[in-house]
N, C-alpha and C positions, 0 to 999 in steps of 0.2 A: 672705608671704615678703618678707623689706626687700630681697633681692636682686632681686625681680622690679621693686618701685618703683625702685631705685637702675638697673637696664636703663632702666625707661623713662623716667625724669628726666633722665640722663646723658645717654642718646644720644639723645631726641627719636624716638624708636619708640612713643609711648602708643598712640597708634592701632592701627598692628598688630600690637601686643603684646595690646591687647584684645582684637581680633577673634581671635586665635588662643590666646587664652585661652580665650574663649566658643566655639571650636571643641571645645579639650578638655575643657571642662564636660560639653557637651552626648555626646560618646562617653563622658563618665566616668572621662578619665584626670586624670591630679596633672602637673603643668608640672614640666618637667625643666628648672633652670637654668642646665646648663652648656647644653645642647643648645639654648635660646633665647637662650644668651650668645654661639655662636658663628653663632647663626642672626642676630641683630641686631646685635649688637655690632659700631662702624664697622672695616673691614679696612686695615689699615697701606698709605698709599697708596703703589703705584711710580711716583717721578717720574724720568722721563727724565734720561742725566747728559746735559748740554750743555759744549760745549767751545770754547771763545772764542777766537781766534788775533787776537792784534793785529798788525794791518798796520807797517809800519816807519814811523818818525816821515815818512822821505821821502815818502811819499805826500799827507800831509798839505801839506808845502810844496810841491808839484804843484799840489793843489787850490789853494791859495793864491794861485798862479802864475798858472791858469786864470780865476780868479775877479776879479785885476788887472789883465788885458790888455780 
């Protein structure tokens, strides 16, 4: 199946896409490629929103002030 190569080229699964191939050999089943596409295939990552409040320019010429004396 080029779908099972195209799994394991793409995402870097060779390895346990093997083993779990040679699992279903050995009970005699046939590889279900949706069912190994969702079992390997990388999951869309959640990245945290982050929220940035910039300080007022005035703080800046405080530091400044600080940093003169």
């Amino acid at each position: 199946m080029v779908g099972l190569l195209e799994l394991a080229g793409h995402h870097g699964v060779e390895a346990l896409l093997a083993q779990r191939l040679d699992a279903l050999l050995v009970v005699g089943e046939l590889p279900d490629l949706k069912q190994l596409r969702d079992e390997f295939a990388p999951r869309e990552a959640l990245c945290p929103e982050v929220v940035v409040e910039m300080p007022l320019i005035a703080v800046y010429d405080e530091l400044l002030d600080k940093a003169a004396a």
